[in-house]
C-alpha positions as CSV (number, residue, x, y, z in Angstrom):
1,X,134.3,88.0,66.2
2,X,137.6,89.4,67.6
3,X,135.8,91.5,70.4
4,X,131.7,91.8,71.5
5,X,130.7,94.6,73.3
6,X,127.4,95.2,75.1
7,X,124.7,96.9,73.2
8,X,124.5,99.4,76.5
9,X,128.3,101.2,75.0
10,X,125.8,102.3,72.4
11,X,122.5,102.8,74.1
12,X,121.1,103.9,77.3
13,X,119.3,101.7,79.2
14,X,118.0,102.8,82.1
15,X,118.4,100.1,85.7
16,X,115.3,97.9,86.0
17,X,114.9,98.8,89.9
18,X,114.4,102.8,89.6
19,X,111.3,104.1,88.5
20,X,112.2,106.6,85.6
21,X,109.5,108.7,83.4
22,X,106.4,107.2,85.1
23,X,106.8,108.1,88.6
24,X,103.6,108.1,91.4
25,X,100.0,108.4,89.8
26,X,98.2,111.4,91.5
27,X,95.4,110.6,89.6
28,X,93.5,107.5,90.1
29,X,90.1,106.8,87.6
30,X,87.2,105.1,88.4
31,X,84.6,104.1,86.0
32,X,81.0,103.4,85.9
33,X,77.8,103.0,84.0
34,X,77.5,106.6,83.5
35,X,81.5,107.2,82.4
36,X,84.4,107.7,85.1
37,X,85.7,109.9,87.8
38,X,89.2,111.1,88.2
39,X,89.6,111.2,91.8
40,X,93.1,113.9,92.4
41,X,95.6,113.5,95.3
42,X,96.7,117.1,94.8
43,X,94.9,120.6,93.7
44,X,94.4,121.1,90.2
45,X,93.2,123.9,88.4
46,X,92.7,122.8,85.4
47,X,91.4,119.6,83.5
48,X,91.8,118.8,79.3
49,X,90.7,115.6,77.1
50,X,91.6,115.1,74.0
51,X,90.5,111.9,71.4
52,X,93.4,109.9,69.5
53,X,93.3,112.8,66.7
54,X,94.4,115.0,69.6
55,X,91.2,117.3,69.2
56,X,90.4,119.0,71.9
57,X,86.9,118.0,73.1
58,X,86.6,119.7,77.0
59,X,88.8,122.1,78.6
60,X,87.4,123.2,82.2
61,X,88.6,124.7,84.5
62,X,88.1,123.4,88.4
63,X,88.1,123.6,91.7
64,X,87.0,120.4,93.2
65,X,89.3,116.9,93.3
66,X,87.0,115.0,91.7
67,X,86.1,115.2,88.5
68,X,83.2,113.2,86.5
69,X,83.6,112.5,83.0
70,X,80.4,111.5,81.0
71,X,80.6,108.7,78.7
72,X,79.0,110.8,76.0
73,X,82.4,113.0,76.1
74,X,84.9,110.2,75.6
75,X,85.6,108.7,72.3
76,X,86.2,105.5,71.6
77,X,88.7,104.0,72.1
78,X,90.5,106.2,74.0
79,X,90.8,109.6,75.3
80,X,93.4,111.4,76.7
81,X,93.0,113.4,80.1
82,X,95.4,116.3,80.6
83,X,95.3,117.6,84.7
84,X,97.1,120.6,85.6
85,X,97.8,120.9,88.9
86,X,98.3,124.2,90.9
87,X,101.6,123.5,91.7
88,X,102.9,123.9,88.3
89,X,102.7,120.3,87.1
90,X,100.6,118.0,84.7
91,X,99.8,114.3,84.7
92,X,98.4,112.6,81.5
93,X,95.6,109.8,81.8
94,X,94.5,107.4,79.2
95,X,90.6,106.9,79.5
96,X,89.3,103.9,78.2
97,X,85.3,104.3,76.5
């Protein structure tokens, strides 16, 4: 080995102290017997959830910040939650069944 270099010349690594893709959660789920409630920080207009086949099984349109999900709707073992906001932007949530 003449010369090592760090495997960063070749691939980006992003710093461990910044946040990168995940940023703040403005949606924060809370379950229960009957299924969960996304409870939103911000507007939204618009609420998707798809299962792991990425069928669509609900798209709704809404007005409120809280949004109930019955257990009956989500597959198992997960479902996907897609909020659009009214600001232009979207936050994906993994539901657990």
């Amino acid at each position: 080995f003449q010369e090592i270099e760090p495997i960063s010349l070749y691939y980006y690594t992003p710093p461990e102290n910044i946040e990168t893709i995940k940023g703040i959660s403005t949606v924060e789920v809370k379950y229960n017997e009957d299924g969960c409630v996304l409870q939103l920080s911000k507007p939204a207009s618009r609420v998707m959830v798809y299962d792991v086949d990425g069928t669509q099984i609900l798209n709704k349109k809404i007005t409120s910040q809280a949004i109930q999900l019955n257990k009956s709707l989500l597959n198992k073992p997960y479902s996907l939650a897609v909020i659009a906001f009214t600001d232009g932007t979207t936050e994906v949530v993994k539901l657990k069944y």
